[in-house]
C-alpha positions as CSV (number, residue, x, y, z in Angstrom):
1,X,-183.9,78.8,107.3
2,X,-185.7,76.6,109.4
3,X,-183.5,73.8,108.2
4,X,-180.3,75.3,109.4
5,X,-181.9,76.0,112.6
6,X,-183.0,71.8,113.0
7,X,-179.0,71.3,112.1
8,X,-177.8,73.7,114.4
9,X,-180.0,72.7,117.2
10,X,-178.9,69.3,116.4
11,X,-175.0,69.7,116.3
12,X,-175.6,71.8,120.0
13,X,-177.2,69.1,121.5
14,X,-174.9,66.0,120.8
15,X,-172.0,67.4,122.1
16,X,-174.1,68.8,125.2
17,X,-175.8,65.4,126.0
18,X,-172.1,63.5,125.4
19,X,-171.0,65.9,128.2
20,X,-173.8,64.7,130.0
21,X,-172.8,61.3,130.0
22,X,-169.3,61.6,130.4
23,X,-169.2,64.1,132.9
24,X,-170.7,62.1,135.9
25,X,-168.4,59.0,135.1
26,X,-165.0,60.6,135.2
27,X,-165.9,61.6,138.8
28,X,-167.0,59.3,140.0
29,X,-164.6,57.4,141.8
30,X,-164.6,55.5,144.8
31,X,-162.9,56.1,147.7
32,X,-161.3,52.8,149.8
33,X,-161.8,52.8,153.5
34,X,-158.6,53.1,155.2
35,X,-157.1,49.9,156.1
36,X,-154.5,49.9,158.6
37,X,-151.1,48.6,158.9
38,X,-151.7,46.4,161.3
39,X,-154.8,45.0,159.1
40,X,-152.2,44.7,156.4
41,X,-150.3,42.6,158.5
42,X,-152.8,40.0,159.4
43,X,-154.1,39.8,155.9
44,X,-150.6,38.9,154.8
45,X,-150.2,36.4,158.0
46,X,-153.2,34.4,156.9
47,X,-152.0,34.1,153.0
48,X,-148.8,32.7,154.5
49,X,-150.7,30.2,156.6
50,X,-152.5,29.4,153.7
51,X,-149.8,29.2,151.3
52,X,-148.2,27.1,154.0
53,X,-151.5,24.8,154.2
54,X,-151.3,24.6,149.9
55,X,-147.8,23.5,149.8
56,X,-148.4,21.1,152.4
57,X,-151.1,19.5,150.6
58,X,-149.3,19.5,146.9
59,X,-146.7,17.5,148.9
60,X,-149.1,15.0,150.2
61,X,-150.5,15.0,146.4
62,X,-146.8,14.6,144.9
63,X,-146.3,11.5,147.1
64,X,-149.2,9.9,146.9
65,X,-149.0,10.1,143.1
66,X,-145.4,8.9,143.2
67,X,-146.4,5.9,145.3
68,X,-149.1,5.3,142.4
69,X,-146.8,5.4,139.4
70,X,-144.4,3.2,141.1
71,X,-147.3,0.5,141.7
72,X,-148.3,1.1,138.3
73,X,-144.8,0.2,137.5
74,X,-144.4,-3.0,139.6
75,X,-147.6,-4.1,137.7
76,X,-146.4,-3.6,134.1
77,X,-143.0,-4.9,135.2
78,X,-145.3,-8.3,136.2
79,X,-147.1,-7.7,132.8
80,X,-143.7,-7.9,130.9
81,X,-141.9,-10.9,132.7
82,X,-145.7,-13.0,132.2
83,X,-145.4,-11.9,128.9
84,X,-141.7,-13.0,128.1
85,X,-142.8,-16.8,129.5
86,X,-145.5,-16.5,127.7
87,X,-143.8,-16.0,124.5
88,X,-140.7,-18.1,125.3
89,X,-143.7,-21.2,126.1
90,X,-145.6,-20.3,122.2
91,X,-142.0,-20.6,120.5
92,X,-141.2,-23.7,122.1
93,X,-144.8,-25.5,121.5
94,X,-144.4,-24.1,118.2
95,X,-141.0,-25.7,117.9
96,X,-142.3,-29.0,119.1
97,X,-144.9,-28.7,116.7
98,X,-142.5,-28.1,113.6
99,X,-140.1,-31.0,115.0
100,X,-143.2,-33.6,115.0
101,X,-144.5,-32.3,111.5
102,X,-140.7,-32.5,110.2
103,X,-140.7,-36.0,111.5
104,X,-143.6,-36.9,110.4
105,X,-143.2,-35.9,107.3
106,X,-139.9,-37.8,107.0
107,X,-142.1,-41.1,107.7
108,X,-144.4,-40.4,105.4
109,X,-142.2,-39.8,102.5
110,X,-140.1,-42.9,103.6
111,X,-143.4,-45.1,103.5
112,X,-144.2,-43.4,100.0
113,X,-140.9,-44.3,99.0
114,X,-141.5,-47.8,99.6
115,X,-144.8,-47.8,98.6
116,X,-143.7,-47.0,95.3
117,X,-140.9,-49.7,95.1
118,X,-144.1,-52.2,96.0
119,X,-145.7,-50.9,93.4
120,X,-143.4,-51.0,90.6
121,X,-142.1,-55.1,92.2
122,X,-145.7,-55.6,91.7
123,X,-146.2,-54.4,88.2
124,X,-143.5,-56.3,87.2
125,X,-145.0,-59.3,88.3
126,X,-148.5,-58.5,86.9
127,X,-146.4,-58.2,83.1
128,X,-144.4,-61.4,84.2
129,X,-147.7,-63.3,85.5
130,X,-149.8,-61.8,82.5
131,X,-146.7,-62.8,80.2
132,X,-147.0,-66.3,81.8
133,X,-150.7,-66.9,81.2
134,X,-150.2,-66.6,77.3
């Protein structure tokens, strides 16, 4: 008996203390001071200024950052045309240095050429000399 007294007492008191909470909080609301129209009015006049003031400055912004990007261009349009000479002045050294090689290359195998037609005159002569000395 006792026991279903503790449950009873129990399932009385949890909705009673959730009333208790939740009574005090759905009343309590606020209430805003009047503002007047006139209030209203200057509130609204000083956004405007400042939305005036805002757009002012994003156009300053907008400029100054188009004046940037159009140095920024001038500077890698400088880059590319020193870059261009630069690569037109490696192809022709290069060039050069692929004419000179090709040339001397063309002496050299001319002077092995005749090298070799010493060399076989002279081995002739070393059979004809060695003949001789028999």
């Amino acid at each position: 008996m006792v026991r279903f007294a503790r449950v009873r007492a129990v399932a009385l008191i949890v909705p009673l203390v959730t009333l208790w909470l939740a009574v005090p909080s759905a009343f309590s609301v606020e209430t805003a001071p009047r503002i007047s129209d006139r209030e209203i009015i200057e509130g609204l006049a000083e956004l405007k200024a400042g939305q005036l003031v805002l757009q002012q400055r994003i156009n300053s912004l907008e400029q100054q950052l188009n004046e940037r990007i159009n140095g920024l261009q001038q500077r890698f349009d400088t880059l590319e045309r020193m870059f261009d000479r630069f690569i037109s002045i490696a192809l022709a050294l290069l060039g050069i240095a692929f004419s000179l090689l090709g040339v001397i290359g063309k002496i050299l195998w001319n002077q092995q050429k005749r090298m070799l037609v010493i060399e076989t005159s002279l081995e002739t002569q070393r059979g004809e000399l060695a003949f001789l000395k028999k």
